[in-house]
C-alpha positions as CSV (number, residue, x, y, z in Angstrom):
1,X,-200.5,-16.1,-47.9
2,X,-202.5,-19.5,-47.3
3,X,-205.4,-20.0,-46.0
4,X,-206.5,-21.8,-43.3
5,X,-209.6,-23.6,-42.9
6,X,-211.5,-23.8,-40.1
7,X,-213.0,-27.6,-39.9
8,X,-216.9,-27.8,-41.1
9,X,-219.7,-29.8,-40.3
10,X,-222.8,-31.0,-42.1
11,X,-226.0,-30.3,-40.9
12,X,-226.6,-34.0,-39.2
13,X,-223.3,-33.8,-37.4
14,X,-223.6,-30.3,-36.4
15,X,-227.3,-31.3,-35.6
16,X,-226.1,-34.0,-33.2
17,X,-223.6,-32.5,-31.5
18,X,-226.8,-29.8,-30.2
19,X,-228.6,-32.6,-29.4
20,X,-232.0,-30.9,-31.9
21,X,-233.6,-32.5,-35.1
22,X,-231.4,-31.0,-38.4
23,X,-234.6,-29.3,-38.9
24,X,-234.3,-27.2,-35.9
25,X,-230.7,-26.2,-37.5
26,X,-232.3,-24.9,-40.2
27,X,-234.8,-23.3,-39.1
28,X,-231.9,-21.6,-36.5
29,X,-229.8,-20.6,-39.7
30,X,-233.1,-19.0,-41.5
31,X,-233.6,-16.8,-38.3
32,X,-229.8,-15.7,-37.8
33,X,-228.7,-17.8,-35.1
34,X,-226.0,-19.8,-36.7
35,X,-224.2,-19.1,-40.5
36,X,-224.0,-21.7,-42.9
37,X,-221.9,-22.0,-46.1
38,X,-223.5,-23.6,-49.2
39,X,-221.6,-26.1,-51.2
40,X,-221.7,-28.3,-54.1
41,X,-224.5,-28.9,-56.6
42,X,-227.3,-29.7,-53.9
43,X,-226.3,-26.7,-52.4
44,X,-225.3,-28.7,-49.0
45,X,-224.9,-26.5,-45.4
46,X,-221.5,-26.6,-43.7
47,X,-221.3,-25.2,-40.4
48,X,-218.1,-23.8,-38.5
49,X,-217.7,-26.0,-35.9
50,X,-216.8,-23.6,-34.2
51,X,-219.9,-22.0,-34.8
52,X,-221.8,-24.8,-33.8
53,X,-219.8,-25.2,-30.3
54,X,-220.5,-21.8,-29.4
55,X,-224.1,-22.0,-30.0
56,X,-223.9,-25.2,-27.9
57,X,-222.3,-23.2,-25.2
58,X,-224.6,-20.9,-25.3
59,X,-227.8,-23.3,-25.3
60,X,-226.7,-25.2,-22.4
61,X,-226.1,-21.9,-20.4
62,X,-230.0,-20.8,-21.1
63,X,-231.5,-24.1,-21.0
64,X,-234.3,-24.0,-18.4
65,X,-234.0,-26.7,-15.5
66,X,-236.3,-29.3,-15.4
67,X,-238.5,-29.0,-12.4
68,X,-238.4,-31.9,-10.1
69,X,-241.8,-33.9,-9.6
70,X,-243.5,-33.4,-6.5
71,X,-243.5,-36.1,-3.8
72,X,-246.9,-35.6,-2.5
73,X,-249.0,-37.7,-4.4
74,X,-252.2,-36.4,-6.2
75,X,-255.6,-36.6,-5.1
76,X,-258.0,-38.5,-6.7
77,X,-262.0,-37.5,-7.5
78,X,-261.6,-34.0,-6.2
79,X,-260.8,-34.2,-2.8
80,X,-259.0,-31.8,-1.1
């Protein structure tokens, strides 16, 4: 039976393509949101991309909204 595998990404692609610093990744991985695989001498990450497009799906579903600025402009000096 052969194996198929699943295509992997390092942790500055996979950081990219969630749009966060590759320290954020980690820190995600350390605290069970997203599984790594260590590789080589340097113990590298690899990520499932698949992995990593889930958790992307799921980060753009809870991201809060941005609140739109107000139009009325501020008051200066304490007046009301």
């Amino acid at each position: 039976m052969t194996e198929h595998k699943e295509p992997t990404l390092g942790v500055g692609e996979a950081a990219n393509l969630l749009c966060v610093h590759p320290n954020t990744l980690r820190q995600w991985e350390a605290q069970g949101l997203i599984k790594s695989r260590r590789v080589g001498s340097r113990r590298d990450r690899l990520f499932l991309q698949s992995d990593v497009e889930l958790l992307r799906t799921s980060a753009l579903i809870f991201k809060p909204k941005k609140r739109a600025k107000s139009s009325k402009p501020e008051l200066k000096g304490g007046q009301s």
